[in-house]
Backbone as CSV, one residue per row, in Angstrom:
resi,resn,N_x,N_y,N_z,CA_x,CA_y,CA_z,C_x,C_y,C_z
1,UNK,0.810,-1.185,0.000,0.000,0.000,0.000,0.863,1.262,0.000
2,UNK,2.375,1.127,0.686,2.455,2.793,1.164,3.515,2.485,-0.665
3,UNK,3.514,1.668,-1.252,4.543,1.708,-2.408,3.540,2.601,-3.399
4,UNK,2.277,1.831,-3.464,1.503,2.259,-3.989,1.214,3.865,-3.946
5,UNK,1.143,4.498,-2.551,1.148,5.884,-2.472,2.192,6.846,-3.119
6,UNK,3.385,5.859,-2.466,4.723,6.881,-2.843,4.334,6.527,-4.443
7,UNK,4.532,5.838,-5.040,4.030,5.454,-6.879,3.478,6.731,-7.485
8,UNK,2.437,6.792,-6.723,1.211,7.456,-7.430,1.733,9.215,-7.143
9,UNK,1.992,9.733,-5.766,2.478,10.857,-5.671,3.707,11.435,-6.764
10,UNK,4.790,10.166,-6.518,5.948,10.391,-7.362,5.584,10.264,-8.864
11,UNK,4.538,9.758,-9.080,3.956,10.279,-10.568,3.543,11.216,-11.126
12,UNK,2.882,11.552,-10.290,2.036,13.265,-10.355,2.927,14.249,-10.227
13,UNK,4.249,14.372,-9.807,4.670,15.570,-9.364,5.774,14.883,-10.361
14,UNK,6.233,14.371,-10.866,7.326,14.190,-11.991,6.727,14.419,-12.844
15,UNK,5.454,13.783,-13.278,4.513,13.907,-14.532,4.339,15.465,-14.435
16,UNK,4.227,16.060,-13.555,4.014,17.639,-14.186,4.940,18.438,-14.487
17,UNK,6.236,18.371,-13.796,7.655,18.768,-14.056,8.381,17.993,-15.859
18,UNK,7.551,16.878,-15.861,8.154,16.328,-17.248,7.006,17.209,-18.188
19,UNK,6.008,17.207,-17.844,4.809,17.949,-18.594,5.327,19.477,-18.971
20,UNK,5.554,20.188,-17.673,6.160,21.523,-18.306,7.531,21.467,-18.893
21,UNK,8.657,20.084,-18.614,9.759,20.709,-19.471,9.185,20.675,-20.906
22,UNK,8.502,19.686,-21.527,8.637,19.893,-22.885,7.597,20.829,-23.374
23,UNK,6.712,21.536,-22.376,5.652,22.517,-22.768,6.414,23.687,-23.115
24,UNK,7.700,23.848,-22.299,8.546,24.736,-22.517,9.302,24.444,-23.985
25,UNK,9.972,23.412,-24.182,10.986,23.283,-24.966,9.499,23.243,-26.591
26,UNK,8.476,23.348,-26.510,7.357,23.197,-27.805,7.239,24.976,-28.025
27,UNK,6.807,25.652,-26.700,6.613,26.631,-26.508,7.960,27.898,-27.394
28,UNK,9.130,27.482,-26.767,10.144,28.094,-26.826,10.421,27.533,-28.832
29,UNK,10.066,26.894,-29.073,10.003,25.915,-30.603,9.394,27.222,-31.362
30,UNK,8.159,27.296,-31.053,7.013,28.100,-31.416,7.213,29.542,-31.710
31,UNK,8.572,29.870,-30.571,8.593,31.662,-30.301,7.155,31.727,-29.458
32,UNK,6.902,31.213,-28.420,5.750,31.728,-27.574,6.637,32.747,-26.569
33,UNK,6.405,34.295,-26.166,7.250,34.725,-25.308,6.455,34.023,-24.277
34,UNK,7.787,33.902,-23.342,7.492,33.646,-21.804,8.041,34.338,-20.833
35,UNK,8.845,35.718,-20.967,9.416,36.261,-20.008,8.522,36.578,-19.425
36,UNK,8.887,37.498,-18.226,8.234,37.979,-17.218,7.171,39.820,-17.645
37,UNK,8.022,40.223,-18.612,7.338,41.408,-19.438,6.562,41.121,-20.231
38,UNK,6.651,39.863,-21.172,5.799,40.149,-22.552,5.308,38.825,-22.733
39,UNK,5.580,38.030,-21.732,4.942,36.479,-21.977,3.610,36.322,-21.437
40,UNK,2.793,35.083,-21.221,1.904,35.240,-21.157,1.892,34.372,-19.733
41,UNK,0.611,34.456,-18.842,0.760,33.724,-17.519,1.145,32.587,-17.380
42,UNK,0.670,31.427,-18.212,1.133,30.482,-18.635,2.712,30.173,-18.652
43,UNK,3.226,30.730,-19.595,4.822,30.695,-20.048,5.121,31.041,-19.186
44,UNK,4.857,32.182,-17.718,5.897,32.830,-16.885,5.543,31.688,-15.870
45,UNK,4.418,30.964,-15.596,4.814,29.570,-14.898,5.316,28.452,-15.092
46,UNK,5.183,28.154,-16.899,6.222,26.987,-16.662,7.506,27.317,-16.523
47,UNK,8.094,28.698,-17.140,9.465,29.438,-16.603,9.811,29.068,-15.200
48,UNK,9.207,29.565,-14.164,8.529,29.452,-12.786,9.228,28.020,-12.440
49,UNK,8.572,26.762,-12.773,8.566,25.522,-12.917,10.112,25.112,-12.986
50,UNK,10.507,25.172,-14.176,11.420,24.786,-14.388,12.721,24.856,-14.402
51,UNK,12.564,26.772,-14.535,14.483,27.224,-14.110,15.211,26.366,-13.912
52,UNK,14.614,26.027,-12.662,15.851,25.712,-11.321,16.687,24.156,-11.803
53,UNK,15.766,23.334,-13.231,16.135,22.373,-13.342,16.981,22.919,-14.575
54,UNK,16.167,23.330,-16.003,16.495,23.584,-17.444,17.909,24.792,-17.595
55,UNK,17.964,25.466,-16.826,19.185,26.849,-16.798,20.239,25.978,-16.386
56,UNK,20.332,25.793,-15.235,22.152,24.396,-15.170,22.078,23.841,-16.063
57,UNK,21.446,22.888,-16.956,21.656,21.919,-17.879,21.824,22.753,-19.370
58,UNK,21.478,24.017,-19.643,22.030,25.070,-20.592,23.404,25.237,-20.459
59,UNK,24.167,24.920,-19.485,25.511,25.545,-19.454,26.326,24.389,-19.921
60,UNK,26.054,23.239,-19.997,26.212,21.763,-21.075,25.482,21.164,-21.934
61,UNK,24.318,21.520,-22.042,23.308,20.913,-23.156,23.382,22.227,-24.065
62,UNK,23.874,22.265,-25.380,23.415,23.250,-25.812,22.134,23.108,-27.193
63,UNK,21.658,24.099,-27.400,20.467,24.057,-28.231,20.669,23.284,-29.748
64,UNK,19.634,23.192,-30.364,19.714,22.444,-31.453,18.655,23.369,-32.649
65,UNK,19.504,23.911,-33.344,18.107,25.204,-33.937,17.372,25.747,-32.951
66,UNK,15.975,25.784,-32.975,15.336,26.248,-32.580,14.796,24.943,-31.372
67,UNK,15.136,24.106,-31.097,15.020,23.203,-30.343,15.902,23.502,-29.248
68,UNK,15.311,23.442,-27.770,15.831,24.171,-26.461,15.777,22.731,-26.111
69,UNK,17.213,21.447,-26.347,17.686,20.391,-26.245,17.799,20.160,-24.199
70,UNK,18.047,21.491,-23.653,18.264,20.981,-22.301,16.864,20.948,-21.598
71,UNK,15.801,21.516,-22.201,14.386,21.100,-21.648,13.989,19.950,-21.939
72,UNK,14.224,18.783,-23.176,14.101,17.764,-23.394,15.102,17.102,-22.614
73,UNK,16.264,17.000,-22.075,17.152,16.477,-21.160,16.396,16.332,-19.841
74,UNK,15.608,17.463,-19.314,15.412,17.349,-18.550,14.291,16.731,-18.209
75,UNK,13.486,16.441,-18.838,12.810,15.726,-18.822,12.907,14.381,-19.189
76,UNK,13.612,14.324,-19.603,14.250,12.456,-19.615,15.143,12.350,-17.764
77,UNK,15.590,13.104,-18.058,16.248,12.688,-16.454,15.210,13.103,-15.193
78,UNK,14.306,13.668,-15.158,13.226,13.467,-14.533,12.249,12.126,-14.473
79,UNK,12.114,11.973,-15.710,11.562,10.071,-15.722,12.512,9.214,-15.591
80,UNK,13.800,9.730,-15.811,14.841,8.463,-14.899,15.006,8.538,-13.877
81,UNK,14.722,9.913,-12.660,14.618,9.255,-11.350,13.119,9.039,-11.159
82,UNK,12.236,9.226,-11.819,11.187,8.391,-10.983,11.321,6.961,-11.627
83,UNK,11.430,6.191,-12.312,11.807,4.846,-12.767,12.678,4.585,-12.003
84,UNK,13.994,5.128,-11.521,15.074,4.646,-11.136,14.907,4.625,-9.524
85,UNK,13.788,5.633,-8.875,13.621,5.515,-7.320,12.388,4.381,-7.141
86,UNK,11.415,4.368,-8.063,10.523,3.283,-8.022,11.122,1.758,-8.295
87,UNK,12.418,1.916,-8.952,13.496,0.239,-9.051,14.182,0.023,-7.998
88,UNK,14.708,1.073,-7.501,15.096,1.130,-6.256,14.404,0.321,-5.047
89,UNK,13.172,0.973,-4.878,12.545,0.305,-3.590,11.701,-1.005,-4.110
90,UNK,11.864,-0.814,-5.314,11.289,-2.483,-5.781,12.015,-3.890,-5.635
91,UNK,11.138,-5.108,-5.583,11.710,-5.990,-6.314,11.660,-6.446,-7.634
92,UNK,11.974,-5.197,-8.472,11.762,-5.544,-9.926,13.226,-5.992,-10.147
93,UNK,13.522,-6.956,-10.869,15.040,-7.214,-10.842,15.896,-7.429,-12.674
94,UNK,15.273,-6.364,-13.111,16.087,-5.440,-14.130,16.763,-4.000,-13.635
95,UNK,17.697,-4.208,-14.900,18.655,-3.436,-14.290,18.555,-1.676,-14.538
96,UNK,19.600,-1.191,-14.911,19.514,0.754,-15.496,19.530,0.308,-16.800
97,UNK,19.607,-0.754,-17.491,18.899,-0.396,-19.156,17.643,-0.081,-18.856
98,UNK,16.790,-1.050,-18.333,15.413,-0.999,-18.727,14.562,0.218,-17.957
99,UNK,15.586,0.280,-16.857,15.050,1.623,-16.261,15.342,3.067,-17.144
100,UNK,16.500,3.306,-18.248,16.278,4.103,-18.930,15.781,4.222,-20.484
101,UNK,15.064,2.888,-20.753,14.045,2.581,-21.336,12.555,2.666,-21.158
102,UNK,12.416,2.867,-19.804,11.148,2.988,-19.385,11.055,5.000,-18.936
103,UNK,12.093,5.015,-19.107,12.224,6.956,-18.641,12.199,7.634,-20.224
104,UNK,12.580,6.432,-21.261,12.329,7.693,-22.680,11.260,7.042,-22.790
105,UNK,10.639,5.906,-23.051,8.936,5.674,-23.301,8.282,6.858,-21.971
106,UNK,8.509,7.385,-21.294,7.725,8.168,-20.251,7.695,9.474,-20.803
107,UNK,8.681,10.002,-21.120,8.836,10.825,-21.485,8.120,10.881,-23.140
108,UNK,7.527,9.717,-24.048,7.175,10.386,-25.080,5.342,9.764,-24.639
109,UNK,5.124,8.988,-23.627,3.688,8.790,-23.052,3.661,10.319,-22.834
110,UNK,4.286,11.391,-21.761,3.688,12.266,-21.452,3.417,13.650,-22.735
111,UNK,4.397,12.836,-24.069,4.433,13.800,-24.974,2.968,13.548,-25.698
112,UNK,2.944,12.580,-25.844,1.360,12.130,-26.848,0.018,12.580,-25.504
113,UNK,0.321,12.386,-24.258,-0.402,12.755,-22.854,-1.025,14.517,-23.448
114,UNK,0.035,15.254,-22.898,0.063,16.690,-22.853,-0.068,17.502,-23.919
115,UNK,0.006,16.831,-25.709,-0.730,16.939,-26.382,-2.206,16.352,-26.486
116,UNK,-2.540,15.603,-26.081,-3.916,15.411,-26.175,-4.724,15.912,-25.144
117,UNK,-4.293,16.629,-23.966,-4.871,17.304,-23.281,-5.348,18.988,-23.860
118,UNK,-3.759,19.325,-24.197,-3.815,20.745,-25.480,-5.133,20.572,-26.364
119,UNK,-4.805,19.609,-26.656,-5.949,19.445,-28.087,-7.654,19.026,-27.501
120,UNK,-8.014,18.533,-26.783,-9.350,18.805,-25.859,-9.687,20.542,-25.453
121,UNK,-8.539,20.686,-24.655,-8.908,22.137,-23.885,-9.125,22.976,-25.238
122,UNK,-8.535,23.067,-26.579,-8.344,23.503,-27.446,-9.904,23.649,-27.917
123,UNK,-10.652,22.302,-28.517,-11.721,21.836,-29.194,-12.853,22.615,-27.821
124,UNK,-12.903,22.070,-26.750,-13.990,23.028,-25.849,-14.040,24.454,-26.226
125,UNK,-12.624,25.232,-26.032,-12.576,26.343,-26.066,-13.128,27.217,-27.310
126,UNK,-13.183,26.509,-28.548,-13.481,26.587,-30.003,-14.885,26.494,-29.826
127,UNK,-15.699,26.334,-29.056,-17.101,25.970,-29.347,-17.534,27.307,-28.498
128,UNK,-16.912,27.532,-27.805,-17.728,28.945,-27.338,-16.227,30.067,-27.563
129,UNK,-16.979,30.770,-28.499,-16.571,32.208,-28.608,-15.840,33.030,-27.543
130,UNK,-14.612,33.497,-27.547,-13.812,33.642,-26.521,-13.050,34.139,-27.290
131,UNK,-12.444,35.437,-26.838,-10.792,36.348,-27.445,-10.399,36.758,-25.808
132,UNK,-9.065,35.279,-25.397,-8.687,35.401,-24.730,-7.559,35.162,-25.072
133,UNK,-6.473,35.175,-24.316,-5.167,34.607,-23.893,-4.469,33.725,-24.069
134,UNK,-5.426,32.568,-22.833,-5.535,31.518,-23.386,-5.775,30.674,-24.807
135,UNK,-7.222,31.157,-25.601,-7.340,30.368,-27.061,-6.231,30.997,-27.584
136,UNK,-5.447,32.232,-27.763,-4.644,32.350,-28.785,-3.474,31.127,-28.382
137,UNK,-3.127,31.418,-27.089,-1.884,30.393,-26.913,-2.057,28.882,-27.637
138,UNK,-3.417,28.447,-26.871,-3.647,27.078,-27.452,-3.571,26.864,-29.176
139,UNK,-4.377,27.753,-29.395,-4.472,28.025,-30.972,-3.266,27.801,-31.653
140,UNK,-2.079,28.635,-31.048,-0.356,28.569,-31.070,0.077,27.503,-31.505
141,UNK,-0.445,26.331,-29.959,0.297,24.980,-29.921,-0.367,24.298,-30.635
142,UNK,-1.546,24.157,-30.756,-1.977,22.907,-31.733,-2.263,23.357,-33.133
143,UNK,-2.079,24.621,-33.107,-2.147,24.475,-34.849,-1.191,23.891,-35.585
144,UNK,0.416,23.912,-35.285,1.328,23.092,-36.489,0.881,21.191,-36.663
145,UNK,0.721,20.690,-35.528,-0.334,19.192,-36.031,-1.560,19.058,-36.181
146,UNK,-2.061,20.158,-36.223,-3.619,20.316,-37.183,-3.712,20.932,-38.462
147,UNK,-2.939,21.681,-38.771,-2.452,21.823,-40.453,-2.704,21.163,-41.550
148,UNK,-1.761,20.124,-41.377,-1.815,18.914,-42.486,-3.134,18.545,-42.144
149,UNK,-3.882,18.042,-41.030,-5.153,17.648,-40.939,-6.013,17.719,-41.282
150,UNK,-6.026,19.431,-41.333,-7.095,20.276,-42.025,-6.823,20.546,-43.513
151,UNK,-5.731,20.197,-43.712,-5.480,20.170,-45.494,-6.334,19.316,-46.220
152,UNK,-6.296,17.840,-45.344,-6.801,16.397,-45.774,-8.214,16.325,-45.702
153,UNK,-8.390,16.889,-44.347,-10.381,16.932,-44.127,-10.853,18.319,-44.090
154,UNK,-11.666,18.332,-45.042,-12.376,19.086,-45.137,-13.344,19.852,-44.145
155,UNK,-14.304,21.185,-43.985,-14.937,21.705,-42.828,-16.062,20.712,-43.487
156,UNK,-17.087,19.623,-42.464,-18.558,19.200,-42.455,-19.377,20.203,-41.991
157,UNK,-19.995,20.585,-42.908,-21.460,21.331,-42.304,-20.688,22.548,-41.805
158,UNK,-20.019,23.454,-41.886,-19.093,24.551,-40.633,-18.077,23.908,-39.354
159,UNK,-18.165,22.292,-39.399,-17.225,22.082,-38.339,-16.054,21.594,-38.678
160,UNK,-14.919,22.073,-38.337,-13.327,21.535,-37.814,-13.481,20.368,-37.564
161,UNK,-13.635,19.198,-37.958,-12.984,17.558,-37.094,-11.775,17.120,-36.796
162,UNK,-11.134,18.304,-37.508,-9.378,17.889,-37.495,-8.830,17.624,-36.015
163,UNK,-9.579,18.196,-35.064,-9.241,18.163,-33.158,-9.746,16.268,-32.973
164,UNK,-10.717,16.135,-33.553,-10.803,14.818,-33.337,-10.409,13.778,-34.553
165,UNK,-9.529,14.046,-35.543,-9.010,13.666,-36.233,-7.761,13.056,-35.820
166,UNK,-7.245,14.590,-34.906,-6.015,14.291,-34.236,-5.729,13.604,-32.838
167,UNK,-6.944,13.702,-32.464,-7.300,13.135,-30.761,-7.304,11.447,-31.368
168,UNK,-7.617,10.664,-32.139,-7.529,9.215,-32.918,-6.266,9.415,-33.014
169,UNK,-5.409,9.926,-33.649,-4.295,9.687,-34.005,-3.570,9.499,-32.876
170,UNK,-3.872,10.402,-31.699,-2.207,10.487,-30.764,-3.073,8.910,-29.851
171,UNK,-4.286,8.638,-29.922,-4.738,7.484,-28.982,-4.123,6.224,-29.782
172,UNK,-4.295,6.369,-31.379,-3.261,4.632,-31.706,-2.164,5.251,-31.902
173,UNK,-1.056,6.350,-31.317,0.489,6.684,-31.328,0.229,6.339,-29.908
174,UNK,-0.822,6.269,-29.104,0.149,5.829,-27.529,-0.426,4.004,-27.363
175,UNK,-1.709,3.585,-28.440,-1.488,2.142,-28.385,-0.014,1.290,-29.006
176,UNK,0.376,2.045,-30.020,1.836,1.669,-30.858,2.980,1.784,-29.743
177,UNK,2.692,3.172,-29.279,4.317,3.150,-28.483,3.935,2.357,-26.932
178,UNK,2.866,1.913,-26.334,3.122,0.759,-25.191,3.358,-0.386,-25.329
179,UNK,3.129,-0.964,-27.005,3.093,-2.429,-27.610,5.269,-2.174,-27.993
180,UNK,5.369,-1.104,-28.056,6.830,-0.873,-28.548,7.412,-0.918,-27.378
181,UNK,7.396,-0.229,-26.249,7.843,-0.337,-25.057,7.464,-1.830,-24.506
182,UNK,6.777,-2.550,-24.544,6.488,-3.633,-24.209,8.025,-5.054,-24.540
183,UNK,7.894,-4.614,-26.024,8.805,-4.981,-27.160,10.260,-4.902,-26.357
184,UNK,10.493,-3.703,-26.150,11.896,-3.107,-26.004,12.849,-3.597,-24.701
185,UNK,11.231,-3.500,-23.497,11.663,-3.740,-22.265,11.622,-5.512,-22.225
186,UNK,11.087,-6.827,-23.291,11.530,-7.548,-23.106,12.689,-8.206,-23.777
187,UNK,13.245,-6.849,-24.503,14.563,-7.025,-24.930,15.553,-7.111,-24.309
188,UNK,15.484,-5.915,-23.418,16.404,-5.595,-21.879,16.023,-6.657,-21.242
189,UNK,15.443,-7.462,-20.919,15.398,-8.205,-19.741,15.979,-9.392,-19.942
């Protein structure tokens, strides 16, 4: 039971720290400002969030184009200590391969995750009329994988399906990548 607690806590609070590094490193992709002058509430909290992890790992990770490479670092090494403290107090008896096999499948569960959350809050927000903040941001993030979508399908009757075009897609990209992780981790073992 108390494994079970620590499990579930140490999920939630890694899962949101892995959630904002790459909200950052999509964000920062995008040109979303996030400073403290011209960004938006959003961006100045996952800023907020993450500093303290993503700024040290800038002074050795360096960027990749427009790709902010030490927010994706950090979020892999965030799902390697929760994999690696949950192996720890386990008797799971694989070793640090499979534990950093199970920290990059985590890290792209929470990527297909935190896009399909974007893309819900997105589709609600679209149904009622709103010039806020928020829809532009969202609007931001999910428009470059609704693009092509909306190239392919057409508007029915006045409606967008491309949100649930894309909500199918990332649900068989996270049935593919647990049957792949499945795959991988009984490779390691």
């Amino acid at each position: 039971m108390l494994y079970q607690i620590f499990s579930l806590l140490l999920e939630v609070a890694v899962g949101l720290l892995t959630g904002a590094c790459l909200l950052r490193l999509y964000m920062q992709h995008q040109r979303i400002p996030m400073s403290q002058r011209s960004g938006t509430p959003l961006g100045q909290f996952i800023f907020a969030l993450t500093d303290w992890l993503v700024l040290p790992l800038r002074r050795v990770v360096p960027a990749a184009g427009r790709w902010d490479m030490a927010s994706l670092v950090a979020a892999f090494l965030l799902q390697l200590l929760e994999f690696g403290l949950l192996w720890a107090i386990s008797s799971f008896a694989a070793g640090w391969v499979s534990v950093a096999v199970l920290a990059l499948f985590g890290v792209l569960r929470t990527a297909i995750s935190g896009l399909t959350g974007l893309v819900i809050v997105f589709a609600v927000l679209s149904w009622v009329p709103t010039q806020s903040n928020l829809s532009d941001l969202l609007e931001r993030l999910v428009a470059p994988p609704l693009t092509p979508i909306r190239r392919a399908i057409p508007l029915v009757g006045g409606v967008d399906l491309s949100p649930l075009v894309l909500l199918l897609i990332l649900q068989v990209l996270a049935i593919v990548l647990g049957s792949v992780q499945a795959a991988a981790l009984t490779a390691t073992l």
